[in-house]
C-alpha positions as CSV (number, residue, x, y, z in Angstrom):
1,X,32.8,8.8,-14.0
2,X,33.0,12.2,-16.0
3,X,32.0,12.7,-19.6
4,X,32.9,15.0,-22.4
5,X,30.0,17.9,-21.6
6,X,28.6,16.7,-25.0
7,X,27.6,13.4,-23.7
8,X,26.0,15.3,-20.8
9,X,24.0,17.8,-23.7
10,X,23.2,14.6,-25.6
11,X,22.0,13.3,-22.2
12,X,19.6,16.1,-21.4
13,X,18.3,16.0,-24.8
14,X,17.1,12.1,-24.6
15,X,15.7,12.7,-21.6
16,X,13.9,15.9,-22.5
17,X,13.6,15.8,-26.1
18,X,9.7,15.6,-25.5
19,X,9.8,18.4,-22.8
20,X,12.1,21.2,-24.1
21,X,10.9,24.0,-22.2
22,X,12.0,22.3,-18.6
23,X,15.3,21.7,-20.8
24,X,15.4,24.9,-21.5
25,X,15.3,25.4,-17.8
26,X,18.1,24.1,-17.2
27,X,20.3,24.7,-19.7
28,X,19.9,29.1,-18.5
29,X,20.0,28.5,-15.2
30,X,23.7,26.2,-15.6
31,X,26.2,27.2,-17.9
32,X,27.9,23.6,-19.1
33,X,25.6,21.0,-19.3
34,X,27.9,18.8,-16.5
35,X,26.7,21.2,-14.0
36,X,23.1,19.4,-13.7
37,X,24.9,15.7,-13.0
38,X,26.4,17.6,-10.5
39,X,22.9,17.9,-8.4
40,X,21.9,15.1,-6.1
41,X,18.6,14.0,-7.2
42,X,16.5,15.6,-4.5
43,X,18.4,18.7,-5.5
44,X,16.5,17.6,-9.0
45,X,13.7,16.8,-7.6
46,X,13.0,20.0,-6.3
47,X,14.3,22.4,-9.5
48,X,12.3,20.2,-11.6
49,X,9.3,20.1,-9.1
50,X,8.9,16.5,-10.2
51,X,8.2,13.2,-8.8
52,X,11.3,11.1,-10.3
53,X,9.6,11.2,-13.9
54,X,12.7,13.4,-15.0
55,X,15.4,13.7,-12.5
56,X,15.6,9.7,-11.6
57,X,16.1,9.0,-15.2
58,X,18.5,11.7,-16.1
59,X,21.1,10.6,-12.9
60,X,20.5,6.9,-14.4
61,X,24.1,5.8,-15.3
62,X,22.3,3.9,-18.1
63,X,21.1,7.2,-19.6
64,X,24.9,9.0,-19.7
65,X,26.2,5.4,-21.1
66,X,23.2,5.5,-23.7
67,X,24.5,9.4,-25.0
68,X,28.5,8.6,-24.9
69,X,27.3,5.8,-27.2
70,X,25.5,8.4,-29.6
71,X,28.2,11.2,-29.6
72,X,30.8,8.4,-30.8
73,X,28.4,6.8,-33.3
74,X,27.9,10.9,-34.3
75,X,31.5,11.5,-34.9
76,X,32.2,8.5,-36.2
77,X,30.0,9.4,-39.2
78,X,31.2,13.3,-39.6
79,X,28.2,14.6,-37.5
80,X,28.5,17.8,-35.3
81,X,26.4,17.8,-32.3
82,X,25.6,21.8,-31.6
83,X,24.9,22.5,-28.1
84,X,22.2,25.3,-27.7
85,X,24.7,27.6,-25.7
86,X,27.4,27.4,-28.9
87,X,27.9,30.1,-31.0
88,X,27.1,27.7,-34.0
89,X,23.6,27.0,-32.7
90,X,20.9,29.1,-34.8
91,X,20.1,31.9,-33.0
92,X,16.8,32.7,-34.5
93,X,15.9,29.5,-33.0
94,X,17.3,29.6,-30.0
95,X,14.8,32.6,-29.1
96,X,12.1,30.5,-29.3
97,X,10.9,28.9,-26.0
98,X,10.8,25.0,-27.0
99,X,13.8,25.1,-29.0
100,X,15.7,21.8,-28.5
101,X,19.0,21.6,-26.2
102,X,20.6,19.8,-29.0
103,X,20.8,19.6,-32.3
104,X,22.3,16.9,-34.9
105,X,24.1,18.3,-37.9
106,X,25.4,17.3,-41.3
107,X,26.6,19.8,-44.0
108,X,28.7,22.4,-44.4
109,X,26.1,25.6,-44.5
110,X,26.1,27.9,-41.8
111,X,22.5,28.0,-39.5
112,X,22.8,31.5,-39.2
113,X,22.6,32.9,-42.3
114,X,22.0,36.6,-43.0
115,X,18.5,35.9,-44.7
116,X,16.8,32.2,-44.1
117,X,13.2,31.1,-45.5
118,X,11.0,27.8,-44.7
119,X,9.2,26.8,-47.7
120,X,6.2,24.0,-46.4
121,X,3.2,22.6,-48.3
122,X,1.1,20.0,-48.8
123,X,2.8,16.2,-49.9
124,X,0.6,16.1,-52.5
125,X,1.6,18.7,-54.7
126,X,-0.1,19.5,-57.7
127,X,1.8,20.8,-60.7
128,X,0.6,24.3,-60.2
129,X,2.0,24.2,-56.2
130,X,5.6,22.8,-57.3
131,X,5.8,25.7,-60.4
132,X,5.1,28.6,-58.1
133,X,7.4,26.9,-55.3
134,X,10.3,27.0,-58.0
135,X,9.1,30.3,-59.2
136,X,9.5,31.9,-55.7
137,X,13.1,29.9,-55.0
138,X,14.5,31.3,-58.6
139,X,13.4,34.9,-57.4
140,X,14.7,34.1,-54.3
141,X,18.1,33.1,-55.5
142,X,18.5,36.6,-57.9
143,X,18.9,38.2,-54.8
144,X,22.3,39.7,-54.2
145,X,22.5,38.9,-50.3
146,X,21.0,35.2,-51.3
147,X,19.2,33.1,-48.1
148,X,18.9,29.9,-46.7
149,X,16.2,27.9,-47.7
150,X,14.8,25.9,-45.0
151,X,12.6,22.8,-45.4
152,X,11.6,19.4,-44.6
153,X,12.6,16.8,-46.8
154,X,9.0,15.7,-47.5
155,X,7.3,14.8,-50.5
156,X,5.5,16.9,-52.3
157,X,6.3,21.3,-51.6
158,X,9.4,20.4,-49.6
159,X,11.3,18.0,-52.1
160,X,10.7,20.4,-54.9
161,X,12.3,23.5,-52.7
162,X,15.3,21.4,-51.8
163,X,15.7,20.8,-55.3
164,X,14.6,24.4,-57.0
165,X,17.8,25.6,-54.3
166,X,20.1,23.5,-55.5
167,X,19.2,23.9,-59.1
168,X,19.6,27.9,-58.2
169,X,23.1,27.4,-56.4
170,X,21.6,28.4,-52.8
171,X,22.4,26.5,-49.5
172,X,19.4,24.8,-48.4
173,X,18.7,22.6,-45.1
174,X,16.2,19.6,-44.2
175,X,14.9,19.5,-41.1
176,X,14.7,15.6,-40.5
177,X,11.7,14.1,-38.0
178,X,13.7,11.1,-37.0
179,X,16.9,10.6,-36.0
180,X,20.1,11.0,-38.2
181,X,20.1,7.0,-38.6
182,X,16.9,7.2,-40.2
183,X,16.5,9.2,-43.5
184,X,12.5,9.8,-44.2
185,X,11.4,9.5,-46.6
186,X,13.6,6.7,-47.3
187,X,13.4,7.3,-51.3
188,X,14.6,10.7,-50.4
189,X,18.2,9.6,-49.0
190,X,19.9,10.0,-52.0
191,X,18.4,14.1,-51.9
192,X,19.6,14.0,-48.4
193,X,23.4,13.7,-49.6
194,X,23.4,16.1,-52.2
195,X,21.6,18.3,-49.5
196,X,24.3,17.7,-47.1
197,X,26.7,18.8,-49.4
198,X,25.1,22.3,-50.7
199,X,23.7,23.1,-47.4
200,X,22.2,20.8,-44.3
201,X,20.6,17.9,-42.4
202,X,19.2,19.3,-39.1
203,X,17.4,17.2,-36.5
204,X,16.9,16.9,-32.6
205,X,16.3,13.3,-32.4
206,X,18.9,11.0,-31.0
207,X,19.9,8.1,-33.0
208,X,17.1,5.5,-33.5
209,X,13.8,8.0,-33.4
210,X,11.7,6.5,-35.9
211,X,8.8,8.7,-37.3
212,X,5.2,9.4,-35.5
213,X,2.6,11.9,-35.8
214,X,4.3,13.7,-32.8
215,X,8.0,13.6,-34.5
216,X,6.7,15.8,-37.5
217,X,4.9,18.1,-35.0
218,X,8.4,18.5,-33.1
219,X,10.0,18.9,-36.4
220,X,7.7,21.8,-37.8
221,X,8.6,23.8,-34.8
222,X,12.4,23.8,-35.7
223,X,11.9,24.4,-39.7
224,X,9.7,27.6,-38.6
225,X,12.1,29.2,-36.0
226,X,15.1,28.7,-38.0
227,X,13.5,31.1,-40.3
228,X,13.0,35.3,-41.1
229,X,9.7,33.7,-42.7
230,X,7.7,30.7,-43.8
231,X,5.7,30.4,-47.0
232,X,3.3,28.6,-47.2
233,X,3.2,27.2,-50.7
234,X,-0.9,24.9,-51.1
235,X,-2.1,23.6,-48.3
236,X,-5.7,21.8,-47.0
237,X,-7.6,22.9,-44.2
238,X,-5.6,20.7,-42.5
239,X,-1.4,19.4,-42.8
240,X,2.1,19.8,-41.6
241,X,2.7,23.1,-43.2
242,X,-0.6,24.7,-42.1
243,X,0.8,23.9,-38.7
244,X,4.5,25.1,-39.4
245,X,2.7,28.5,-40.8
246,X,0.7,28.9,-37.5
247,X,3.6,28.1,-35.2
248,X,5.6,30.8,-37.2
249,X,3.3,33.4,-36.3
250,X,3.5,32.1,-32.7
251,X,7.3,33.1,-33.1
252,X,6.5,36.3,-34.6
253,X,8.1,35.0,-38.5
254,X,7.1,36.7,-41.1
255,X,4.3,34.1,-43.3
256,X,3.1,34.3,-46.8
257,X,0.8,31.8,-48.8
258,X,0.7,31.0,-52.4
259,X,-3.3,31.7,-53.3
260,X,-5.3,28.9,-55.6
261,X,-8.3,28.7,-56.7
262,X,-11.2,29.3,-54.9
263,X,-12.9,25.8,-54.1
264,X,-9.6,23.5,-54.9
265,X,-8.9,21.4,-51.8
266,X,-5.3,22.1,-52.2
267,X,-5.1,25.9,-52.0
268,X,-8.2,26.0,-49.3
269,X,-5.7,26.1,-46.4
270,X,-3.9,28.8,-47.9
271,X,-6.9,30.8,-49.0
272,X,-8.1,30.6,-45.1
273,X,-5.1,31.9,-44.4
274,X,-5.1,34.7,-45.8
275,X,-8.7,35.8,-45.5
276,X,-7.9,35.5,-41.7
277,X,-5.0,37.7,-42.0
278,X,-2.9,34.6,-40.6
279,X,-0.3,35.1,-43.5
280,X,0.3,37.7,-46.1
281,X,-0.5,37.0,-49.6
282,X,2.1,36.2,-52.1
283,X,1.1,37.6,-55.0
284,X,4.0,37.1,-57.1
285,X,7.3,35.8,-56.6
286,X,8.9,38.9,-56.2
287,X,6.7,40.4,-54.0
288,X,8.1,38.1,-51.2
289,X,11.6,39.8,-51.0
290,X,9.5,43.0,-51.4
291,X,7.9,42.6,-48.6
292,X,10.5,41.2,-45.9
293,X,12.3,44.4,-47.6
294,X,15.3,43.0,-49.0
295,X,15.7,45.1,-51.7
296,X,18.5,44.0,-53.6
297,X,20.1,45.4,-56.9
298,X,20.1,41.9,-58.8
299,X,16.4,41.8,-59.4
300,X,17.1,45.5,-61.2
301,X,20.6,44.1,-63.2
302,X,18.1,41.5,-64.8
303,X,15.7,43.5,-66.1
304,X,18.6,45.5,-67.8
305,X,20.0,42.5,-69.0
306,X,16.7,41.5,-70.6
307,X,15.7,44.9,-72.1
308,X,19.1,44.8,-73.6
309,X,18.8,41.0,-75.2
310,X,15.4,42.3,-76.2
311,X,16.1,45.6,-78.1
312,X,19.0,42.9,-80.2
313,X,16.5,40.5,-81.3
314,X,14.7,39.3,-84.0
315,X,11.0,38.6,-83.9
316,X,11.0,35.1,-82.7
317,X,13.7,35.5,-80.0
318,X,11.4,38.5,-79.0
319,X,8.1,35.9,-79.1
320,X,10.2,33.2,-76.9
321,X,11.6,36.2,-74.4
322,X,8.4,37.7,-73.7
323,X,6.4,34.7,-74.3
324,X,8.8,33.1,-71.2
325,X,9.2,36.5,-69.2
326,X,5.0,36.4,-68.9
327,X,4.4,32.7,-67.5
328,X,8.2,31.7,-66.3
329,X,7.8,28.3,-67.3
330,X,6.3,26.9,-70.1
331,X,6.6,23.2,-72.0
332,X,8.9,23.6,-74.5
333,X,5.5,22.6,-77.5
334,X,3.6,24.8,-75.9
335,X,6.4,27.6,-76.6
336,X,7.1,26.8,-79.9
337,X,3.4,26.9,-80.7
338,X,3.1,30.6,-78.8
339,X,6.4,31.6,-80.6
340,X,4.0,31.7,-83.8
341,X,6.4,31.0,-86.4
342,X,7.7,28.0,-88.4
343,X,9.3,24.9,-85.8
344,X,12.1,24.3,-86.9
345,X,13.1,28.4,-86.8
346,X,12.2,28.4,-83.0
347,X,14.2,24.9,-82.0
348,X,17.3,26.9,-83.8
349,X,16.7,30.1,-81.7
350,X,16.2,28.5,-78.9
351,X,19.1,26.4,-78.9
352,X,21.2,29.6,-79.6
353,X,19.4,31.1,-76.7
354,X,20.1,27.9,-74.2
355,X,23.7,28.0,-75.5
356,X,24.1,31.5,-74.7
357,X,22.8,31.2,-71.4
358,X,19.7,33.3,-71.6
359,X,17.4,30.2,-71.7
360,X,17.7,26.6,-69.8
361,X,15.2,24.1,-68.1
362,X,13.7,23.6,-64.6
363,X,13.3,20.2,-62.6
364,X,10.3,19.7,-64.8
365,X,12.6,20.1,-68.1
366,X,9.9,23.5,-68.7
367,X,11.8,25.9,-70.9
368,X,13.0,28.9,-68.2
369,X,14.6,32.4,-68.6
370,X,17.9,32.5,-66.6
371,X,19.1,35.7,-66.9
C-alpha cells in the first residue's frame, strides 16, 4: 500500500525520534522520505548496520498505519507537519546534526525569521530574573528589524518571555517537550493559544509523548538551534537552560547570561558561565542587540523622542521620566514616592503621561516607559 510521503516522514520520525542523527542519515542520502520503504529490510539492515532494532520496526505495516493515523489526527486539528527537506523547515536548525526529521507546527509565524532569540532560565524565577527577562524582550522589540523570540513554555524565565513578546507585539514560539496532544504545563494551555496565534507551537513528538527527563533534554536542543543566540536569563549550577546554553555553544549560537549576585543560588549558574567564558555577559539590555550587531535606528528614534518629552516638561513629569528611564520598572508607590512631590500631583501626571502613550504597565502592573 502507498502513503502520502508525509505519513512515511511521520514514520521515520516515530521510529527515530530518539536517534536523529541515523535519521538524519537517511533523510541526505534519499530525497522523499518513500524512498526508504522502498528498501528490503536486509537492504536496511546493512545502511543502518543494525540488527533489526531499526529497520524491522520501520518496514512494520503497524508503524506506517500508526503515522497515517497521526498525520489525519494533525490536519484534522489545523496542524502543519514540516518535513526537514521543506523550504518551511528552520534552517538554522536544520544545520545542526540531531535536528529532528519532523517537526509539528501550530501558528502562523514564520521559523525562519531574519533575527530569532531563545530566552531559557530557571522555573523558579525570582522577581529580579523575570524584570530583567522583560527588560531584555522590550529592548529587543525597539528594534526596527524585530526577532523571533524562541522559548519553552515553562514556568518560571520562559512563561515570562512568551508573555513580555506578546505584550511588545513580537512573534514568539514554544518549543513543547511532548506531543501536540499534550500541552505542558497543563496550566499553561490557555498561553499556548494566544501563542499560537502571535507566533508558534513547535515540537518533534508524535501524538501521545508524555513528558520525561529525556523529552526536555530533546526539547532544549531544538529551542537552541532555532536561534542566532540564547540568553540565559538565572540559572543554578544545574537546570534545563544551563543545558540549552551549553548545547548552543555546541552549535556555534551566540549565548549571553543575565549576572546576579555573587552567592545567590539562582544567578550561580550564570555567574559560572561567564567566568568560564561559556557565555558573554549581558550587561544591560541593550548591550545584547549590540553585540550580535544589529544596530538598528529605533533604539536612536527613542532617545529623541524622550529628550524631546523631556526638554517640554514640568518638574514632576521630569522626576517620573528620569526616575523610570534609570530603573525601567518601578511599583507605581515607590514612583510616586521618588517623584518627590505632593500624591495626588503625580497620579494626575501620570495619568496624562499613560494617556498620552509615554507611560503604561508591564505583566507585573510596574509603571514602564513606552516610548
Amino acid at each position: 500500500m502507498e502513503y502520502d510521503e508525509t505519513v512515511y516522514a511521520c514514520a521515520i520520525n516515530r521510529v527515530f525520534n530518539f536517534n536523529c542523527r541515523d535519521a538524519r542519515m537517511l533523510t541526505d542520502r534519499f530525497s522523499l522520505p518513500g524512498e526508504v520503504f522502498a528498501l528490503s529490510e536486509r537492504e536496511l539492515r546493512r545502511l543502518l548496520n543494525d540488527d533489526g532494532r531499526y529497520s524491522g520496526v520501520l518496514l512494520d505495516s503497524r508503524t506506517l498505519r500508526a503515522a497515517e493515523e497521526e498525520v489525519a489526527w494533525a490536519r484534522s486539528h489545523s496542524i502543519r507537519i514540516i518535513y526537514i527537506r521543506d523550504k518551511d523547515y528552520p534552517s538554522r536548525l536544520r544545520e545542526c546534526p540531531d535536528a529532528p526529521v519532523v517537526l509539528f507546527y501550530k501558528g502562523n509565524c514564520s521559523l525562519n525569521p531574519s533575527r530569532a532569540v531563545a530566552i531559557v532560565g530557571t522555573r523558579r524565577a525570582t522577581g529580579y530574573g523575570r524584570r530583567q527577562c522583560v527588560r531584555i524582550v522590550e529592548s529587543l522589540a525597539l528594534l526596527k528589524e524585530k526577532p523571533l523570540i524562541i522559548s519553552g513554555l515553562a514556568y518560571g524565565i520562559d512563561i515570562t518571555a512568551h508573555l513580555a513578546a506578546l505584550d511588545c507585539g513580537l512573534e514568539t514560539a514554544a518549543v513543547l517537550p511532548t506531543g501536540m496532544d499534550s500541552i505542558y504545563p497543563p496550566p499553561h494551555r490557555g498561553h499556548a493559544v494566544r501563542i499560537a496565534g502571535q507566533g508558534a507551537l513547535v515540537t518533534d513528538f508524535p501524538k501521545g509523548s508524555t513528558p520525561m527527563a529525556v523529552t526536555f533534554l530533546r526539547r532544549n536542543r531544538i529551542i537552541a538551534g532555532m536561534a542566532d543566540a540564547v540568553i540565559l536569563v538565572e540559572s543554578a549550577t544545574r537546570g534545563g537552560g544551563l543545558i540549552t546554553a551549553r548545547t548552543a555553544l555546541s552549535y556555534s549560537r551566540d549565548v549571553f547570561a543575565v549576572p546576579g549576585r555573587i552567592g545567590d543560588p539562582c544567578s550561580e549558574g550564570c555567574n559560572r558561565l561567564i567566568e568560564a567564558n561559556g557565555a558573554a555577559l549581558a550587561a544591560s539590555p541593550e548591550s545584547i542587540a549590540a553585540s550580535m550587531g544589529w544596530n538598528d535606528t529605533a533604539q536612536e528614534c527613542r532617545k529623541t523622542r524622550f529628550q524631546k518629552i523631556l526638554e517640554k516638561s514640568d518638574y514632576i513629569q521630569r522626576n517620573i521620566l528620569l526616575t523610570l528611564s534609570a530603573d525601567s520598572a518601578v511599583e507605581r508607590n515607590e514612583l510616586i514616592r521618588r517623584s518627590g512631590a505632593d500624591p495626588s500631583e503625580v497620579l494626575d501626571r501620570l495619568t496624562r503621561m499613560e494617556l498620552d502613550g509615554i507611560v503604561g504597565s508591564d505583566i507585573f502592573g510596574n509603571c514602564i516607559l513606552k516610548i
